[in-house]
N, C-alpha and C positions, 0 to 999 in steps of 0.2 A: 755574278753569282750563279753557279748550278742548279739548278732545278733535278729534285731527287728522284732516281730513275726507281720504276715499278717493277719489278720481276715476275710478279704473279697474280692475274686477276681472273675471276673465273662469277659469273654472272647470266643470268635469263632473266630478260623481262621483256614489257611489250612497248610498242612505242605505234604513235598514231601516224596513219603514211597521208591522211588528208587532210588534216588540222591546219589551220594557218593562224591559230589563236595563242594567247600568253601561254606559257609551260604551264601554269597548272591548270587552266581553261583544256589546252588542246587533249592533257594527260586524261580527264574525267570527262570531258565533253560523250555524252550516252549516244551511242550510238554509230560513235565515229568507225572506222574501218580500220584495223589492229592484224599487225604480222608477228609473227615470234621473230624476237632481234633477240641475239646473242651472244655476246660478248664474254668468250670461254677460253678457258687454258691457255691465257696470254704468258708462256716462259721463256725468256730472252735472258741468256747467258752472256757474261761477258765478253769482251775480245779473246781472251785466254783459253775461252771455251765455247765456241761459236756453236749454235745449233744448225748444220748445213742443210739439213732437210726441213723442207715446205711443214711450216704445222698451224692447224686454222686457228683463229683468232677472232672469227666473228660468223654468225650463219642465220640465217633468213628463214623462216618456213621449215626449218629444217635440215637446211642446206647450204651447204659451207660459202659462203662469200669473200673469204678475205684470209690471209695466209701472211706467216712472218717467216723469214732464216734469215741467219748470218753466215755470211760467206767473207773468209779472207779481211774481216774489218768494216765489212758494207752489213746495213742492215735494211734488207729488202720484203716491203711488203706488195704482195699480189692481190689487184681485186676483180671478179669476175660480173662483169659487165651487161652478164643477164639477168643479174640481182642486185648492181647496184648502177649507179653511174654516180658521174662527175661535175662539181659545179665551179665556173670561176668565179672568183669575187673580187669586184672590185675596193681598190685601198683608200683611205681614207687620205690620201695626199697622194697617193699613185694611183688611179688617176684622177682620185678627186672627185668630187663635184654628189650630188643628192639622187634619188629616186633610182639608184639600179638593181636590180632584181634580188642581186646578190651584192651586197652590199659588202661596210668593215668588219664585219663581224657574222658569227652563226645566228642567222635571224629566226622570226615564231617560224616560218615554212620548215624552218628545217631542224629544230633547236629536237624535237623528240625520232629526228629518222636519221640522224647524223652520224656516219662508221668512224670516220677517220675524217683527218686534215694533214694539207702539208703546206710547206710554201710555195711563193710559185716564182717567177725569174728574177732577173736584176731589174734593178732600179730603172725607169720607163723612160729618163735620160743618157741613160748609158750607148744608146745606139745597137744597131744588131737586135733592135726588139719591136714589138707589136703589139697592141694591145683592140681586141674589140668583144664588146657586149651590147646586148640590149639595143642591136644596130647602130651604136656608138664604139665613136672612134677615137681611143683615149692616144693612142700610138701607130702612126697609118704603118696596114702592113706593107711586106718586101717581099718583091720573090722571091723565092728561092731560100729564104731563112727557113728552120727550123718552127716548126710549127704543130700547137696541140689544138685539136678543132672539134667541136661539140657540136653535135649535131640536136635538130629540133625531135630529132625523135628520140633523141637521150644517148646516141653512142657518141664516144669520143675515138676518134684515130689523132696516128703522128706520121708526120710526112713533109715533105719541103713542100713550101708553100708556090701555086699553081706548079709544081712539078710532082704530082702524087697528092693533093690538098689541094679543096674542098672534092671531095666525092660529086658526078655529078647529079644533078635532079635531087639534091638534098639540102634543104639549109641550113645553113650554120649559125647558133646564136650566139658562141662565141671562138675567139682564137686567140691564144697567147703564143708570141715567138719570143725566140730568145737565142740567136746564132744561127750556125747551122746544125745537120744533123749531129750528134753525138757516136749514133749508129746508126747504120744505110742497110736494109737488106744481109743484116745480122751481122756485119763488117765494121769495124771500129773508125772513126772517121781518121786518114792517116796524120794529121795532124798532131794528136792526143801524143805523142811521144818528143816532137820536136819543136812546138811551138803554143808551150802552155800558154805563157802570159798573153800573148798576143792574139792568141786564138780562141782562148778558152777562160778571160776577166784575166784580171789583177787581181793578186791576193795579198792580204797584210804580211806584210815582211817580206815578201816577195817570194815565197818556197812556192813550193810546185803542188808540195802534199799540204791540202787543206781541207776544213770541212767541203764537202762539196752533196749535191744533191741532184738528183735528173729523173725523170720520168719514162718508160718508155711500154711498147705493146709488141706482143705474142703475135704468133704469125695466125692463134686462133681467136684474137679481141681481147686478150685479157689485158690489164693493166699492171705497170710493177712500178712503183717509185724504188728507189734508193737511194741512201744516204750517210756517209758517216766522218767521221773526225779529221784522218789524214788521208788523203784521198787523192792521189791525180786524175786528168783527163783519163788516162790509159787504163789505171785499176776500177774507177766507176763504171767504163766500158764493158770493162770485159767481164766486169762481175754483171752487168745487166744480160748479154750475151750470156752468158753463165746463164743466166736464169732462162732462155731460150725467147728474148728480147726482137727482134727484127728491123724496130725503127724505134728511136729515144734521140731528147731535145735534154740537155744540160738546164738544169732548174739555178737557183742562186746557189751560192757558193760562200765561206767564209764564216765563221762561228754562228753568227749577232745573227744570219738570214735564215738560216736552215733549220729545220725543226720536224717530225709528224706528230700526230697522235692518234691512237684510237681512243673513244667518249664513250666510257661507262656512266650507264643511267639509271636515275631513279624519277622517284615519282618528281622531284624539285626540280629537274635539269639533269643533264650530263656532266661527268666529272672526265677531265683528259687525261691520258696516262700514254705518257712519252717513250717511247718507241727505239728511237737510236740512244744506247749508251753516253751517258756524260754529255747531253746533248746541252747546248747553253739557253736553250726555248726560246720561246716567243713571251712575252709580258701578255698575260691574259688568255695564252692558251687559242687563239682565236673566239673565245665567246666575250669578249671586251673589242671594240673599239682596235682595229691594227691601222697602221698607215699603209701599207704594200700589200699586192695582192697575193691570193690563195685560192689553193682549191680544197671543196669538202668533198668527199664521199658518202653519198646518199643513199639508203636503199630506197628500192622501187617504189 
């Protein structure tokens, strides 16, 4: 069943950036440290009608952080890096196991500074992948795979792993791979046109055009997911590219996995409002319990 797409959400409230208490503990808690969060003029038109130009979506202090358009069928959000960053979390059966930072779900750390969510690669069996947090190793990395890497000072880059990844003198708390690159130094990787399946997952029924989703970064730090319904290696690509992309890792693929949201808030919690058109969600939105991993977008 579909999950009913939002078109128009327009919102100011505050949210606490130091809280690690229950939502309504951390929402009243006196004294606590409070930014202006945003979350404004969310209009997303249908495929039939794409909004091609950058229009914000969410703003910090004042200051725009996070951006939607649709291009060509893809629906691409940017976020900028010096007012928010990125968290991975680990899944509740990928890869399992108790006590990670970031856990199955949006926890109290981060339940009132939350922008967005999306999903994050294939299944941690599938091979072609990686997984580490919390100097835990749920999926030993590979060189040379595709790789999103977080850094302990709060940036995140994407780069083929020890070829361009981990930065040096900086540590990483965590890194999700998933392939190789999708895009290299703004260049589409040349596979994406002749060797879907085998390059780029299996997909149900075997077409070529499926939901698909990927991540990638600006040649100035910014970040851009995209993601949408029928989708090849080659149109994800180039609509990231499009977006002026330089390096992007192919996220999951295939209805059931793919999803974002941005989380309008009130004083009770955040409410998630989905992002890509006719999108088939996630059961719970990420603030329930998920089994596979995800990333949130956090402001500062």
């Amino acid at each position: 069943m579909k999950l009913p797409f939002v078109s128009t959400v327009a919102l100011l409230l505050a949210i606490a950036v130091g809280g690690c208490g229950s939502q309504s503990n951390a929402a009243t808690k006196k004294g606590s440290a409070h930014t202006s969060f945003a979350l404004s003029s969310l209009a997303v038109t249908g495929p039939g009608r794409p909004a091609t130009t950058w229009k914000p979506v969410a703003s910090l202090g004042g200051q725009s952080a996070a951006w939607i358009a649709q291009r060509s069928g893809v629906t691409l959000l940017r976020f900028d890096q010096r007012l928010v960053h990125v968290a991975l979390h680990a899944g509740l059966r990928e890869p399992g196991g108790q006590s990670w930072t970031y856990g199955d779900r949006i926890g109290a750390r981060e339940i009132h500074r939350v922008v967005a969510a999306f999903n994050g690669g294939f299944k941690l069996s599938y091979g072609s992948v990686g997984f580490l947090a919390d100097e835990r190793v749920g999926v030993p990395l590979t060189a040379g795979l595709g790789s999103i890497v977080t850094y302990q000072n709060g940036t995140t880059d994407i780069g083929a792993w020890h070829e361009g990844v981990p930065a040096p003198g900086l540590t990483v708390i965590s890194v999700l791979q998933n392939l190789h690159l999708l895009v290299d130094h703004g260049v589409a990787a040349p596979t994406v046109e002749n060797c879907i399946r085998a390059c780029w997952g299996g997909t149900l029924g075997g077409g070529a055009n499926v939901t698909r989703s990927a991540l990638g970064i600006t040649r100035d730090g910014q970040l851009v997911w995209a993601a949408g319904q029928s989708l090849s290696p080659a149109m994800i690509a180039h609509a990231l590219i499009g977006a002026a992309v330089v390096r992007a890792v192919q996220l999951d693929i295939n209805p059931e996995w793919v999803a974002g949201y941005l989380y309008e808030h009130h004083p009770g919690g955040p409410n998630a409002i989905p992002v890509v058109p006719g999108q088939f969600g996630i059961p719970g939105r990420f603030l329930t319990p998920y089994g596979r991993d995800f990333f949130t977008v956090l402001a500062n």
